[in-house]
PDB file with SEQRES, HELIX, SHEET and CRYST1 records, atoms N, CA, C and O in Angstrom:
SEQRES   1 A   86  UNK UNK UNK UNK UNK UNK UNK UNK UNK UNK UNK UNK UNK          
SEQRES   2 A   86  UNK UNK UNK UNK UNK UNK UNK UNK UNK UNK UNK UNK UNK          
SEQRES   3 A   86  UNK UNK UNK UNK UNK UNK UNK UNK UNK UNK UNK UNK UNK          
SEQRES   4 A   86  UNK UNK UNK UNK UNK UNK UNK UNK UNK UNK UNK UNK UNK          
SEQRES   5 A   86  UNK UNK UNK UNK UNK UNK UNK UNK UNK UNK UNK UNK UNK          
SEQRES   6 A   86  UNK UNK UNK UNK UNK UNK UNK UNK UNK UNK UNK UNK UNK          
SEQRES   7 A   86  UNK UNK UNK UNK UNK UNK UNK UNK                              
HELIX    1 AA1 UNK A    4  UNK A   31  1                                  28    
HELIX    2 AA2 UNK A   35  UNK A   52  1                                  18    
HELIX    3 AA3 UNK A   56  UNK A   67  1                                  12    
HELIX    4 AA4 UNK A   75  UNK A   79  1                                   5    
CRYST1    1.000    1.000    1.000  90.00  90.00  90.00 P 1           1          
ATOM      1  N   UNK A   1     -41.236  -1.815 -24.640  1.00  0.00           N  
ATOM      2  CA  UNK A   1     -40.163  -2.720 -25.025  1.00  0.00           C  
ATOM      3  C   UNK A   1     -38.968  -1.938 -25.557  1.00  0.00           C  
ATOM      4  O   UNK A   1     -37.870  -2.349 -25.181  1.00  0.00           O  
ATOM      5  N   UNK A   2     -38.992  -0.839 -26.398  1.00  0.00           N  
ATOM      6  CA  UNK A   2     -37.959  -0.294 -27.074  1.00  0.00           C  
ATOM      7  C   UNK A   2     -37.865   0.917 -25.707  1.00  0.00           C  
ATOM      8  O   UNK A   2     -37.803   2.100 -26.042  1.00  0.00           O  
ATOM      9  N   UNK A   3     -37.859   0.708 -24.791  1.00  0.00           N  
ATOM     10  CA  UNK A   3     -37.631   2.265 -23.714  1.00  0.00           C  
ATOM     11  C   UNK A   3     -36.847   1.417 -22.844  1.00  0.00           C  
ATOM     12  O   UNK A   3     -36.179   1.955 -21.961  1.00  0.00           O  
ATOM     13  N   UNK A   4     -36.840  -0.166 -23.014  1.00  0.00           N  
ATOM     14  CA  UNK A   4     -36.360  -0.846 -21.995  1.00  0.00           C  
ATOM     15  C   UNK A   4     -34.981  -1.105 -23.004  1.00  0.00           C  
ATOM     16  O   UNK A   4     -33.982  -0.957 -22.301  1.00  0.00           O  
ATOM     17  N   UNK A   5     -34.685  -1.374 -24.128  1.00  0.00           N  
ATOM     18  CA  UNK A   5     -33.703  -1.486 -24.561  1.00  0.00           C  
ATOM     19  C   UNK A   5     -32.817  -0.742 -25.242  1.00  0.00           C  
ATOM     20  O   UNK A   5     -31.854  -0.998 -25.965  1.00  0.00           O  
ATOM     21  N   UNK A   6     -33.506   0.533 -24.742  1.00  0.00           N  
ATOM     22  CA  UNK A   6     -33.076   2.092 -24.809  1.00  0.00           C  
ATOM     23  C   UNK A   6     -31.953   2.104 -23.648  1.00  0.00           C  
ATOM     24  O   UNK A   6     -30.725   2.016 -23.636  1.00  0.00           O  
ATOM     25  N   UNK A   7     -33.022   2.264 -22.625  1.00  0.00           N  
ATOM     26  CA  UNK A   7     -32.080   1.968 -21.129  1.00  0.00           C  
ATOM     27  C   UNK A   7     -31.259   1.234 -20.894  1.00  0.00           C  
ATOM     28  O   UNK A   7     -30.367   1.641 -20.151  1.00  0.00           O  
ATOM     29  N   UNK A   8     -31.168  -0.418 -21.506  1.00  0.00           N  
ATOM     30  CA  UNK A   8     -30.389  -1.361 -21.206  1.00  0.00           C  
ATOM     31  C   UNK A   8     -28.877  -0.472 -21.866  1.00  0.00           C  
ATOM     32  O   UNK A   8     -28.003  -0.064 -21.101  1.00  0.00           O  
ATOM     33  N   UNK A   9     -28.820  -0.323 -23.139  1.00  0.00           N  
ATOM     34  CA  UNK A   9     -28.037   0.398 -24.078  1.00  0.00           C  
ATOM     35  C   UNK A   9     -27.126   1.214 -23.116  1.00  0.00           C  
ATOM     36  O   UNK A   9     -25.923   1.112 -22.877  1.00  0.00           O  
ATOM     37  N   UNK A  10     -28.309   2.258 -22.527  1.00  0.00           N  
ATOM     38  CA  UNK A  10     -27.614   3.283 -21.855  1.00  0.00           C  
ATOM     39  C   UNK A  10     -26.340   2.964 -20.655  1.00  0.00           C  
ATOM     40  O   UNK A  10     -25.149   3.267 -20.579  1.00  0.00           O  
ATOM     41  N   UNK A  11     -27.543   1.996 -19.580  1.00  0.00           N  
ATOM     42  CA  UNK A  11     -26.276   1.112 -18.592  1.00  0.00           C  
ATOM     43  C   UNK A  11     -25.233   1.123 -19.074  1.00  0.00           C  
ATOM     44  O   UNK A  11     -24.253   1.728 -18.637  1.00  0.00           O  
ATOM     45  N   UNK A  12     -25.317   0.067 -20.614  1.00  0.00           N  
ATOM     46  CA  UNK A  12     -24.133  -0.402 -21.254  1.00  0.00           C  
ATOM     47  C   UNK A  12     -23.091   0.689 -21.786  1.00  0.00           C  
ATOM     48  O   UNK A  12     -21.880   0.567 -21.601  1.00  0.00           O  
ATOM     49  N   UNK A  13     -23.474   1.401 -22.234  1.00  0.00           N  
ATOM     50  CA  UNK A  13     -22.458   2.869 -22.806  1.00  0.00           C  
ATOM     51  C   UNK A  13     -21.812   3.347 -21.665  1.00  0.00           C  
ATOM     52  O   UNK A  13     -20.593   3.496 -21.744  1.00  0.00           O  
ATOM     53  N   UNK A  14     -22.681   3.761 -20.067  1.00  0.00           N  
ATOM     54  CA  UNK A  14     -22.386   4.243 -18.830  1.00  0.00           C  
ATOM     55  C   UNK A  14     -20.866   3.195 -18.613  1.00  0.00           C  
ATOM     56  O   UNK A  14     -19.735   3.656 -18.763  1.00  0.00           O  
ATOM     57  N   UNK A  15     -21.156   1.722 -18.234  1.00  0.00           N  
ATOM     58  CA  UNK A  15     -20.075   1.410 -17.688  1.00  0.00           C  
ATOM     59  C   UNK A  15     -19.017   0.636 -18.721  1.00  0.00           C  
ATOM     60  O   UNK A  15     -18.423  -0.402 -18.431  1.00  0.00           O  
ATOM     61  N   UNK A  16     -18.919   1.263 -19.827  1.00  0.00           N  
ATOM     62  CA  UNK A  16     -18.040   1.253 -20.847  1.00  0.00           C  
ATOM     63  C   UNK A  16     -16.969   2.375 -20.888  1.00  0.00           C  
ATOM     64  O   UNK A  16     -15.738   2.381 -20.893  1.00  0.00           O  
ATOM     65  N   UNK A  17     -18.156   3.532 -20.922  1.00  0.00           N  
ATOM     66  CA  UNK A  17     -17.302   5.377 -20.148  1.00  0.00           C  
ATOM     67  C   UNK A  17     -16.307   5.076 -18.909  1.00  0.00           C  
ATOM     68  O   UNK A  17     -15.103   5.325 -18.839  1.00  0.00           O  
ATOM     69  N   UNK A  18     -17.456   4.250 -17.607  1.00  0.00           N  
ATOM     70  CA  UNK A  18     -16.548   4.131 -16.854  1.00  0.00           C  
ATOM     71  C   UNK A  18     -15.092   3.562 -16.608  1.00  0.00           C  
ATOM     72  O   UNK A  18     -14.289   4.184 -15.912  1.00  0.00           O  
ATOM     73  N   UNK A  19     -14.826   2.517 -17.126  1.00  0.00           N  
ATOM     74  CA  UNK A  19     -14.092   1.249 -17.291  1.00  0.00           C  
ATOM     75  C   UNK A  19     -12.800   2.348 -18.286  1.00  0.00           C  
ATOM     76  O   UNK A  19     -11.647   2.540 -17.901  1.00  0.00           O  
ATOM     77  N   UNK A  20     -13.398   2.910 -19.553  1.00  0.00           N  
ATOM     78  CA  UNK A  20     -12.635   3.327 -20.829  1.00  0.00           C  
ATOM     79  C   UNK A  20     -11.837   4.652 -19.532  1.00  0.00           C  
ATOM     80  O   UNK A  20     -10.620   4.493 -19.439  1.00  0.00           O  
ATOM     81  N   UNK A  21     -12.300   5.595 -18.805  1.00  0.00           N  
ATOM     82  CA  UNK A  21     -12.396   6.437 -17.704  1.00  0.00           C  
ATOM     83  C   UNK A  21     -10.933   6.050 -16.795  1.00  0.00           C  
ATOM     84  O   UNK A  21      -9.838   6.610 -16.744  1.00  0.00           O  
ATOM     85  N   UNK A  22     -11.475   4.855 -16.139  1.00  0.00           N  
ATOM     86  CA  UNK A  22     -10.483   4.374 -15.179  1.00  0.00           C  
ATOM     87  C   UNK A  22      -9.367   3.808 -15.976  1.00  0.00           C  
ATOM     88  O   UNK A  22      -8.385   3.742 -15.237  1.00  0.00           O  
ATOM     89  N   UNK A  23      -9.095   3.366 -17.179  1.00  0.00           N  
ATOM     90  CA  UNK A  23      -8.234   2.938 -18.090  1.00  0.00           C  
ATOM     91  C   UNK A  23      -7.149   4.014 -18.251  1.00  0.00           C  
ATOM     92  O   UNK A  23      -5.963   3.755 -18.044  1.00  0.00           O  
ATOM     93  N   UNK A  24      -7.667   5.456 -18.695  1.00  0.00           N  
ATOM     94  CA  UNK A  24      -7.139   6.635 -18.964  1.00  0.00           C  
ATOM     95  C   UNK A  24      -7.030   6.848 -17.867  1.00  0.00           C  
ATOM     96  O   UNK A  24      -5.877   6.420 -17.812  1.00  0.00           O  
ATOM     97  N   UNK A  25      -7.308   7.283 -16.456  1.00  0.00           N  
ATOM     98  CA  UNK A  25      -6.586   7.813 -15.771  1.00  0.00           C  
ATOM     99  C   UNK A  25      -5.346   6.788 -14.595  1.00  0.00           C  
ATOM    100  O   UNK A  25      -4.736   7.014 -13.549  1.00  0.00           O  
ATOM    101  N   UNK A  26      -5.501   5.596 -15.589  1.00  0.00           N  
ATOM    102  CA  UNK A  26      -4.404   4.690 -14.646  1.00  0.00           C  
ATOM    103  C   UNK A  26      -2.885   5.006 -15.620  1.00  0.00           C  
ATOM    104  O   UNK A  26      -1.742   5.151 -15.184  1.00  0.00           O  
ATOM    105  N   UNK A  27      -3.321   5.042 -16.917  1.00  0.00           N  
ATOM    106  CA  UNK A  27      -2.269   5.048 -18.158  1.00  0.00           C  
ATOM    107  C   UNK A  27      -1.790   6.537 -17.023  1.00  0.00           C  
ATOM    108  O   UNK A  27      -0.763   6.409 -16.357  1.00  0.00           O  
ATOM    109  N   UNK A  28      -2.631   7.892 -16.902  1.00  0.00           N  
ATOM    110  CA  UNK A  28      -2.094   8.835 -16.710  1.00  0.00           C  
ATOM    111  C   UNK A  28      -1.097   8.934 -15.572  1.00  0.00           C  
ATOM    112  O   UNK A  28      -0.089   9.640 -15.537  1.00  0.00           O  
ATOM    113  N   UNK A  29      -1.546   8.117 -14.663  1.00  0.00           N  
ATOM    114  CA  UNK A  29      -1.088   7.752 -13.370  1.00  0.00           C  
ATOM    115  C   UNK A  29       0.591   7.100 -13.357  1.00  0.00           C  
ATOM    116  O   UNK A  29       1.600   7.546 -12.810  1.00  0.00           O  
ATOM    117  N   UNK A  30       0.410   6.031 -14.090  1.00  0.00           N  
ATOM    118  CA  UNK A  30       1.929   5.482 -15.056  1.00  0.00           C  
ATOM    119  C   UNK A  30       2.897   6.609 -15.423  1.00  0.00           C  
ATOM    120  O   UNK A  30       3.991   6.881 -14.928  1.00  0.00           O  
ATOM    121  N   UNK A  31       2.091   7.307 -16.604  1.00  0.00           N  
ATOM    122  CA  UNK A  31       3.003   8.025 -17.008  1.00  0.00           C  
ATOM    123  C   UNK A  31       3.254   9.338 -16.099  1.00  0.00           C  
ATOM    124  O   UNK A  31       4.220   9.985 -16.504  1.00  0.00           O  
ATOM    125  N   UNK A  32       2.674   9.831 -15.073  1.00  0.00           N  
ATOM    126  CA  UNK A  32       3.353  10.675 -14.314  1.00  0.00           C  
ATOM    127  C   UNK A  32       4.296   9.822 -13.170  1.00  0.00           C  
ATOM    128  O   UNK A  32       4.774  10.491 -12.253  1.00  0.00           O  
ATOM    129  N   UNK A  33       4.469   8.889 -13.197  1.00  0.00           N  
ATOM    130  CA  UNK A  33       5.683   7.500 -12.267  1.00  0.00           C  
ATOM    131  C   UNK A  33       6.188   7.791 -13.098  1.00  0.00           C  
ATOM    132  O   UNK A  33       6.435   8.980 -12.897  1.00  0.00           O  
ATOM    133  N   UNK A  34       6.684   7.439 -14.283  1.00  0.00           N  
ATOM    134  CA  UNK A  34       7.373   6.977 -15.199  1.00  0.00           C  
ATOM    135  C   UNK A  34       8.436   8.254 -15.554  1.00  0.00           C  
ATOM    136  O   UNK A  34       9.604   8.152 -15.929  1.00  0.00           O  
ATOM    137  N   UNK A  35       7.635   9.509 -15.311  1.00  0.00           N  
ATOM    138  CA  UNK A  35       8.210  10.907 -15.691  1.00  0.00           C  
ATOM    139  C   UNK A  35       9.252  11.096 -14.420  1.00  0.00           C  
ATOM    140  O   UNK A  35      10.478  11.054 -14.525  1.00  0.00           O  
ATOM    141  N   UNK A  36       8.694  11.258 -13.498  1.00  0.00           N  
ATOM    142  CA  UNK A  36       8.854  11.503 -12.109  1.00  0.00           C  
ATOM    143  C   UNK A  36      10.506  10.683 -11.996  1.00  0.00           C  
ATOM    144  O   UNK A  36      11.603  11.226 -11.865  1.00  0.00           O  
ATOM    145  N   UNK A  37      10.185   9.267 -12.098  1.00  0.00           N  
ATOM    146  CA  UNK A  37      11.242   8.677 -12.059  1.00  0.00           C  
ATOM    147  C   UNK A  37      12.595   8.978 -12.854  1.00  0.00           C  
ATOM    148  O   UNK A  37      13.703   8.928 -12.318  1.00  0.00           O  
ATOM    149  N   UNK A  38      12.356   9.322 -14.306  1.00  0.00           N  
ATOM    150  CA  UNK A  38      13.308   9.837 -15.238  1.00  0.00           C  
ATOM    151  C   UNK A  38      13.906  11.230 -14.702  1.00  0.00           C  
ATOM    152  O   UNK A  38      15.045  11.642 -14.920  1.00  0.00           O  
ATOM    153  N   UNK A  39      13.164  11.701 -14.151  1.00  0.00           N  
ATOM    154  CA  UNK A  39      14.128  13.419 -13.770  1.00  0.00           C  
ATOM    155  C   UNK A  39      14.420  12.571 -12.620  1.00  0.00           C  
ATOM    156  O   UNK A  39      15.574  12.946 -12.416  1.00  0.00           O  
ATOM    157  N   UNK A  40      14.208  11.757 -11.790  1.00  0.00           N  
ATOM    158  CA  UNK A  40      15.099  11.404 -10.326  1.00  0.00           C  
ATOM    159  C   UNK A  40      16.173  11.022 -10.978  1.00  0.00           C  
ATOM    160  O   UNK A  40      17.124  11.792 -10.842  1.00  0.00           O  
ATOM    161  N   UNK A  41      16.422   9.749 -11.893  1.00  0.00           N  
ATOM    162  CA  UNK A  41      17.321   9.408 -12.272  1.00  0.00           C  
ATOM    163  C   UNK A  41      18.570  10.261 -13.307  1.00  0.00           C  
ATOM    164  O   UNK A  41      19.772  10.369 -13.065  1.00  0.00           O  
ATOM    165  N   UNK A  42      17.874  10.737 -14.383  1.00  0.00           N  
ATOM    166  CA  UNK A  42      18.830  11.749 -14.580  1.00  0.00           C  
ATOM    167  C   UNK A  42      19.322  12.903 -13.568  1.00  0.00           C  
ATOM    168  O   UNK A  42      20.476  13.265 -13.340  1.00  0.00           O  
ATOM    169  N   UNK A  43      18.363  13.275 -13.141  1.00  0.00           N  
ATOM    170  CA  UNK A  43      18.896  14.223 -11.587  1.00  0.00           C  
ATOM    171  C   UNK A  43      20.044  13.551 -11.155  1.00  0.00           C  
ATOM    172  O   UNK A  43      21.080  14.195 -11.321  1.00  0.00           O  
ATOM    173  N   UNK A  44      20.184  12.261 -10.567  1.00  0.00           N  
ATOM    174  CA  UNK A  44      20.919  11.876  -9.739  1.00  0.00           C  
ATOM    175  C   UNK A  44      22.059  11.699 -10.249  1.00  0.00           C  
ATOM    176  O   UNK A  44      23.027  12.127  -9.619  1.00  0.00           O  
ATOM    177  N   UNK A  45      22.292  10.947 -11.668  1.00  0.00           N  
ATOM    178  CA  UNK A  45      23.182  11.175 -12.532  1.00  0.00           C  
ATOM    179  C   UNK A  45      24.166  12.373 -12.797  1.00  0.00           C  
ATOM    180  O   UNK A  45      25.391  12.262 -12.751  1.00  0.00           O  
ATOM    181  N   UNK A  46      23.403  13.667 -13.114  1.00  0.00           N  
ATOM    182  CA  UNK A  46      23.922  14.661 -12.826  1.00  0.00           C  
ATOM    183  C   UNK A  46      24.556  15.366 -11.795  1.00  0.00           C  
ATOM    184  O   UNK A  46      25.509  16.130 -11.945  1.00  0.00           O  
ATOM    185  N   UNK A  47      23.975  15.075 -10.703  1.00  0.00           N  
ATOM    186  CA  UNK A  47      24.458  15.635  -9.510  1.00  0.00           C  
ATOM    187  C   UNK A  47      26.048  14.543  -9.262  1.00  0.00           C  
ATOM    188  O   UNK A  47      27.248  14.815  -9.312  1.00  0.00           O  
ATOM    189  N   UNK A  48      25.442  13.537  -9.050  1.00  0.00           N  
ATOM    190  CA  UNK A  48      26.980  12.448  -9.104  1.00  0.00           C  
ATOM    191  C   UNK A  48      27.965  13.023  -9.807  1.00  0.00           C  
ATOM    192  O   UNK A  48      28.903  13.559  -9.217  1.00  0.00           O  
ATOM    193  N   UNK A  49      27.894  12.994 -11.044  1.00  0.00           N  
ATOM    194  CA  UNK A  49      29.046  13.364 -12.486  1.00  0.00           C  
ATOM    195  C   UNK A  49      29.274  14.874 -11.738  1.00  0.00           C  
ATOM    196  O   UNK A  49      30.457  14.976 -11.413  1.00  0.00           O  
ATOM    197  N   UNK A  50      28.335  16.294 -11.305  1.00  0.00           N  
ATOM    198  CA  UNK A  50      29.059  16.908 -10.792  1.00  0.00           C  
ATOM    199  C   UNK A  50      29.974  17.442  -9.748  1.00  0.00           C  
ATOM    200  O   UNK A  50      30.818  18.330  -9.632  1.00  0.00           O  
ATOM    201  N   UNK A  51      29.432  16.512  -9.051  1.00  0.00           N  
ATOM    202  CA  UNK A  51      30.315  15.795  -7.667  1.00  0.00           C  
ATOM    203  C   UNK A  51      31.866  16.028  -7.944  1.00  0.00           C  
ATOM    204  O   UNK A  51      32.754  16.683  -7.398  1.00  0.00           O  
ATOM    205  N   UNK A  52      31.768  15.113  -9.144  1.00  0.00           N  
ATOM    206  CA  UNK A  52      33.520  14.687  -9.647  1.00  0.00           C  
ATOM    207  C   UNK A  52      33.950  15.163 -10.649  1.00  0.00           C  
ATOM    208  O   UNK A  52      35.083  14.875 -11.036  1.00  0.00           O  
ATOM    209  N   UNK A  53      32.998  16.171 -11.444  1.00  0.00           N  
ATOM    210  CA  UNK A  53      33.921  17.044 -12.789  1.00  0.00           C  
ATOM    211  C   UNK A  53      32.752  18.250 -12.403  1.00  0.00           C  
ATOM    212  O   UNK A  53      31.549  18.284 -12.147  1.00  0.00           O  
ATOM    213  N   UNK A  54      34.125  19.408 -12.556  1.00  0.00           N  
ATOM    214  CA  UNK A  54      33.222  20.829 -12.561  1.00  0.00           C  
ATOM    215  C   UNK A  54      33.129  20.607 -13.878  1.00  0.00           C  
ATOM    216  O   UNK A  54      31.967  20.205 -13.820  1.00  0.00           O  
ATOM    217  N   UNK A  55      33.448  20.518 -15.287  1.00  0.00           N  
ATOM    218  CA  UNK A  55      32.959  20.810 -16.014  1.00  0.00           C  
ATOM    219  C   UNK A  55      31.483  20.351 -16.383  1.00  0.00           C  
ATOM    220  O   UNK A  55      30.821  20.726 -17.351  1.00  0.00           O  
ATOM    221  N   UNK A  56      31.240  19.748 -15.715  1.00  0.00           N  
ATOM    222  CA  UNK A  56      30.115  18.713 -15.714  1.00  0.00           C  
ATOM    223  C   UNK A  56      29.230  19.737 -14.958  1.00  0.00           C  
ATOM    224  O   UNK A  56      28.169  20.011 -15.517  1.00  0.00           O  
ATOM    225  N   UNK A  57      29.524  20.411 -13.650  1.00  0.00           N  
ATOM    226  CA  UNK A  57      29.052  20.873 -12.857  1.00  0.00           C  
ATOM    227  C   UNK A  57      28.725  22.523 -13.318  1.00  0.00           C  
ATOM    228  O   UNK A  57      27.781  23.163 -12.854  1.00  0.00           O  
ATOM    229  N   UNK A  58      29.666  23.034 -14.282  1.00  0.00           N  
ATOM    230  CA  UNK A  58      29.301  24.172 -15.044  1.00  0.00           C  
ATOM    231  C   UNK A  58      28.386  24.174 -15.942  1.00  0.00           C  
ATOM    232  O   UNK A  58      27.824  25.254 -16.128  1.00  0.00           O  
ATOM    233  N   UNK A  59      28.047  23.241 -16.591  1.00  0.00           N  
ATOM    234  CA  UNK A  59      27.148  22.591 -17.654  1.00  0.00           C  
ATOM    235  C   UNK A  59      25.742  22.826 -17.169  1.00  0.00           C  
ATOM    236  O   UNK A  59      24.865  23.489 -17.724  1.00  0.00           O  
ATOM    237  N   UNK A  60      25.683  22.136 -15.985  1.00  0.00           N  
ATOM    238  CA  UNK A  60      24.588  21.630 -15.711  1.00  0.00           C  
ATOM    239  C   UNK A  60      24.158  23.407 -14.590  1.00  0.00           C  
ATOM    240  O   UNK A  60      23.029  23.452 -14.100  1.00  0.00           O  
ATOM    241  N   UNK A  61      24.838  24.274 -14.410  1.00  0.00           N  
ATOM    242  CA  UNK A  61      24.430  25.551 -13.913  1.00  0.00           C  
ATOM    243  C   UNK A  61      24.332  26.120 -15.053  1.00  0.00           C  
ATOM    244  O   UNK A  61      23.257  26.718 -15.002  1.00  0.00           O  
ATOM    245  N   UNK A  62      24.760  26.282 -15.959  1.00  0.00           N  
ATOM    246  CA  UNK A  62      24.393  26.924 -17.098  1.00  0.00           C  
ATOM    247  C   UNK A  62      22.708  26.573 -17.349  1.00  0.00           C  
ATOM    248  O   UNK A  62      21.781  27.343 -17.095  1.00  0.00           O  
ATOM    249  N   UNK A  63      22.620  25.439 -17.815  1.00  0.00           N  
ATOM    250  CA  UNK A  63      21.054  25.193 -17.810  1.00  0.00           C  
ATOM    251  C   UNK A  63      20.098  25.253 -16.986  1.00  0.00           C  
ATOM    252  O   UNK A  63      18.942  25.345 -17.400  1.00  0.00           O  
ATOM    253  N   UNK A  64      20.441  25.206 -15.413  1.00  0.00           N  
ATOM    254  CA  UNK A  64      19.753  25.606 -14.529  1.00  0.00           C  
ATOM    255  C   UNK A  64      19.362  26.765 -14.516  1.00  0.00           C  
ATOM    256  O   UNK A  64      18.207  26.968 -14.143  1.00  0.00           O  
ATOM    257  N   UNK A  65      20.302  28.013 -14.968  1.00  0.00           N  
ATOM    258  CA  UNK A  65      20.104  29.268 -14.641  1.00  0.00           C  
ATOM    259  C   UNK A  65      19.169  29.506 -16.109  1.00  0.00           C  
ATOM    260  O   UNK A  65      18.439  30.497 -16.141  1.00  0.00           O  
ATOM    261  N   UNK A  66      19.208  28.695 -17.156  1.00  0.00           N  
ATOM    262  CA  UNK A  66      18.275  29.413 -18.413  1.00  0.00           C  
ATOM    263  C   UNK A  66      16.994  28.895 -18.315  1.00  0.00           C  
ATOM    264  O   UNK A  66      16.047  29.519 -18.796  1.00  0.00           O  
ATOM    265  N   UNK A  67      16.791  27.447 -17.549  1.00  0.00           N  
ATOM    266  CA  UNK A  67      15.619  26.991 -16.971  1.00  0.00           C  
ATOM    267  C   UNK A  67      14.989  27.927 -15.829  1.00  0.00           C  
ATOM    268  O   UNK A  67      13.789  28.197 -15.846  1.00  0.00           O  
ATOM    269  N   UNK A  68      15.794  28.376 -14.907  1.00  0.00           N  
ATOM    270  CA  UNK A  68      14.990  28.911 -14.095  1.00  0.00           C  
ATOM    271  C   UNK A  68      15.315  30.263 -13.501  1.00  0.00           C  
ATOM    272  O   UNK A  68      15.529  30.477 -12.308  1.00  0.00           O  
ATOM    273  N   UNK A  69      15.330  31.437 -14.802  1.00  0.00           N  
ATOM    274  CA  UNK A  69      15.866  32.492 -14.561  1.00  0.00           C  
ATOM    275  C   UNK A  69      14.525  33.343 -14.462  1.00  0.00           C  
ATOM    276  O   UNK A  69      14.420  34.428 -13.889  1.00  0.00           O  
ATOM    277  N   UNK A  70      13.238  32.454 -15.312  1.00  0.00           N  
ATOM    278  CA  UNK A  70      11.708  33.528 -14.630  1.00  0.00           C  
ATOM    279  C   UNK A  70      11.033  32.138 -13.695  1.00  0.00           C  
ATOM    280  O   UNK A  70       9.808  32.185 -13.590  1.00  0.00           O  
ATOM    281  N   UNK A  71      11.669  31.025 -13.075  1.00  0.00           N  
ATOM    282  CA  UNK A  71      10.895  30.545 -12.217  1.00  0.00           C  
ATOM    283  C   UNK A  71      10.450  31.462 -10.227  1.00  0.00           C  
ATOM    284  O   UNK A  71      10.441  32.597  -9.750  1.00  0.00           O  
ATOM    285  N   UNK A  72      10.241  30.406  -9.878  1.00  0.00           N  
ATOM    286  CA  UNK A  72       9.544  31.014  -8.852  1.00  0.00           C  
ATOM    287  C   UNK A  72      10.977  31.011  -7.983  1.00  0.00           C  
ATOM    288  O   UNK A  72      11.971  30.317  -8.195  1.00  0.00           O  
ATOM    289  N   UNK A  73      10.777  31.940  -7.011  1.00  0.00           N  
ATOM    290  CA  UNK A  73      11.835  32.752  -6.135  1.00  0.00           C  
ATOM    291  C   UNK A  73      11.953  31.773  -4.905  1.00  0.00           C  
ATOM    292  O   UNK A  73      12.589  32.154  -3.922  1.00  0.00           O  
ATOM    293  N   UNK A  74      11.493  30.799  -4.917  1.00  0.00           N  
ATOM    294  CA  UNK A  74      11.508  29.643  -3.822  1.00  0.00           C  
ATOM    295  C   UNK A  74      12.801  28.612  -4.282  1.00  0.00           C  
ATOM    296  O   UNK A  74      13.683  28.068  -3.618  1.00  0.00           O  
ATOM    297  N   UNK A  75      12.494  28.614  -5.677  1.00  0.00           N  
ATOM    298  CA  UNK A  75      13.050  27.512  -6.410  1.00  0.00           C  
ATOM    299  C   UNK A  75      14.795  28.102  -6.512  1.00  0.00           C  
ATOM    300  O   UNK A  75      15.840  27.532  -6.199  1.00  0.00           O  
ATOM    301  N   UNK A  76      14.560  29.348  -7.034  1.00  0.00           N  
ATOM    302  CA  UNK A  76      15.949  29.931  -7.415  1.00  0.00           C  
ATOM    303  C   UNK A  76      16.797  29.962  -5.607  1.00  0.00           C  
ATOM    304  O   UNK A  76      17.988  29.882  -5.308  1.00  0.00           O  
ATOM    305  N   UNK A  77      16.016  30.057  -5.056  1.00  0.00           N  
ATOM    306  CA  UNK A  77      16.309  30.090  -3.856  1.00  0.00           C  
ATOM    307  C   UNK A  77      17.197  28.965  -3.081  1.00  0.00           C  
ATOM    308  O   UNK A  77      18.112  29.023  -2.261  1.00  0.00           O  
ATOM    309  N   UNK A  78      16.703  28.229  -3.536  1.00  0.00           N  
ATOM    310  CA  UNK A  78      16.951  26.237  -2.733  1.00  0.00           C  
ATOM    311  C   UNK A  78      17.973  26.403  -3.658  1.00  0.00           C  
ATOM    312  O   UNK A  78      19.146  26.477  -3.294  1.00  0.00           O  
ATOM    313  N   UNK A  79      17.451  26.505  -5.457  1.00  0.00           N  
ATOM    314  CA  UNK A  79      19.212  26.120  -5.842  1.00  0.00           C  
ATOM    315  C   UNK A  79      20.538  26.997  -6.229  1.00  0.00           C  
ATOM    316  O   UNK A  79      21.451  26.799  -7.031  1.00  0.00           O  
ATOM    317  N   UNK A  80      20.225  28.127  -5.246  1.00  0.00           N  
ATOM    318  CA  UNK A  80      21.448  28.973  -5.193  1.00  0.00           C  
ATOM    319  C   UNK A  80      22.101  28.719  -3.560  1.00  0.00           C  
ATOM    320  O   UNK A  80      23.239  28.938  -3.145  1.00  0.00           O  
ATOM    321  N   UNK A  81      21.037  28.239  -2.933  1.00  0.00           N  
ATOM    322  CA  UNK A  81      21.556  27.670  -1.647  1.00  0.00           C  
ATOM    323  C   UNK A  81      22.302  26.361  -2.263  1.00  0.00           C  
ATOM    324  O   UNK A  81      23.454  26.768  -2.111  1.00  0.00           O  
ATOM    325  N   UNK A  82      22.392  25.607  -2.608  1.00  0.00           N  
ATOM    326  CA  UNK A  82      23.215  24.340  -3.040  1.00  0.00           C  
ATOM    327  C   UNK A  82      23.886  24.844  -4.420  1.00  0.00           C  
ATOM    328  O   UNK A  82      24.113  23.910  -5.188  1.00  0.00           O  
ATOM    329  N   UNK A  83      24.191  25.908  -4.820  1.00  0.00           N  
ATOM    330  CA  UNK A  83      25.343  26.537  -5.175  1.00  0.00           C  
ATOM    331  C   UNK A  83      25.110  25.958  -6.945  1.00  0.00           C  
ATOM    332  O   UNK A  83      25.982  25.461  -7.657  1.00  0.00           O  
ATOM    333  N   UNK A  84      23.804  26.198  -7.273  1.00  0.00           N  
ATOM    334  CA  UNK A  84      23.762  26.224  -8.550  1.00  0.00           C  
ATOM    335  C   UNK A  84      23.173  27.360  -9.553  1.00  0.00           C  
ATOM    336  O   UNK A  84      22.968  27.362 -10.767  1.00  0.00           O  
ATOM    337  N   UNK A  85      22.964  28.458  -8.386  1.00  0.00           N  
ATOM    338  CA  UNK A  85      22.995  29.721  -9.439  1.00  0.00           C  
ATOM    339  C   UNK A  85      23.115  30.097  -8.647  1.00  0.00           C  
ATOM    340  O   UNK A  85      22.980  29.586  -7.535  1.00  0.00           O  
ATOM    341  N   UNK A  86      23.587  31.732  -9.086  1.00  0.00           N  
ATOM    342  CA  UNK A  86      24.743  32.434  -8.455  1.00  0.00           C  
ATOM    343  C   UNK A  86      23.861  33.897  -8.239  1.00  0.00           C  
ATOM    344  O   UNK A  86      24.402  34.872  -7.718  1.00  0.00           O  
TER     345      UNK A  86                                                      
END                                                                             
């Protein structure tokens, strides 16, 4: 009797993990949308505004180049081809 409501217990903890499991990795799922979306939108923002003000457009190479002066050589690559580091 107590090995059976040992086990029942256990089920119950199992698809509590599971459920608590799929909860956390949907929240995680959200918040990498949610991220994703914010650099599109500020991205796009930025690029617009430097469209139509270099100073805007100096700004935003300045930080590019201190962001990605030890990134990868692919990256520096694409954005010195579109003329944001030099």
């Amino acid at each position: 009797m107590a090995a059976r409501k040992v086990e029942t217990l256990r089920q119950k903890k199992a698809a509590l993990e599971a459920k608590i499991a799929a909860i956390e990795a949907a929240d995680k799922a959200k918040q990498r949308k949610e991220d994703t979306r914010l650099k599109v939108l500020i991205g796009a923002a930025f690029l617009a505004d430097s469209a139509k003000h270099p100073e805007t457009r100096g700004a935003v190479k300045t930080v590019i180049q201190r962001a990605f002066a030890a990134g990868g050589e692919r990256d520096r690559d694409f954005l010195r081809s579109k003329g944001f580091l030099d």
